[in-house]
N, C-alpha and C positions, 0 to 999 in steps of 0.2 A: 364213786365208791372208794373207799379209802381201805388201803390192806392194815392186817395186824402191826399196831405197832406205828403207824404213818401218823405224822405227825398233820393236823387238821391245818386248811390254811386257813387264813387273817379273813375275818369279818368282822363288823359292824352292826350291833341293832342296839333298837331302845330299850332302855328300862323302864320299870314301872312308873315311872317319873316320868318319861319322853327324854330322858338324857342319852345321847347314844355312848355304848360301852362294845370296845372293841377284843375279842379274843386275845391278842395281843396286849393289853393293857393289864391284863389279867395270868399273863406267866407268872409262873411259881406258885400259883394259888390252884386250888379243888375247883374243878370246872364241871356242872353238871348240866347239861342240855338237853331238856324235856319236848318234843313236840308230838302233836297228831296228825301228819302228814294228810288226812282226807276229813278234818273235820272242820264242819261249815264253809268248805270251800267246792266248788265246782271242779266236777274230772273225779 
């Protein structure tokens, strides 16, 4: 869990493409991270 204000660390995934696009790669730019934590996945 990340406090107010913490800065997120470094990862890695794909894009729509299958290109991997790292957090990091993307300083200085609007970063928006959308998921659904329990959907379609088991648990």
């Amino acid at each position: 869990m990340l406090a107010v204000e913490q800065s997120a660390p470094d990862f890695e995934l794909p894009d729509q493409d299958g290109n991997p696009v790292s957090l990091s790669s993307l300083r200085g730019k609007w970063v928006l991270l959308w998921w659904y934590p329990k959907a379609n996945t088991p648990g």
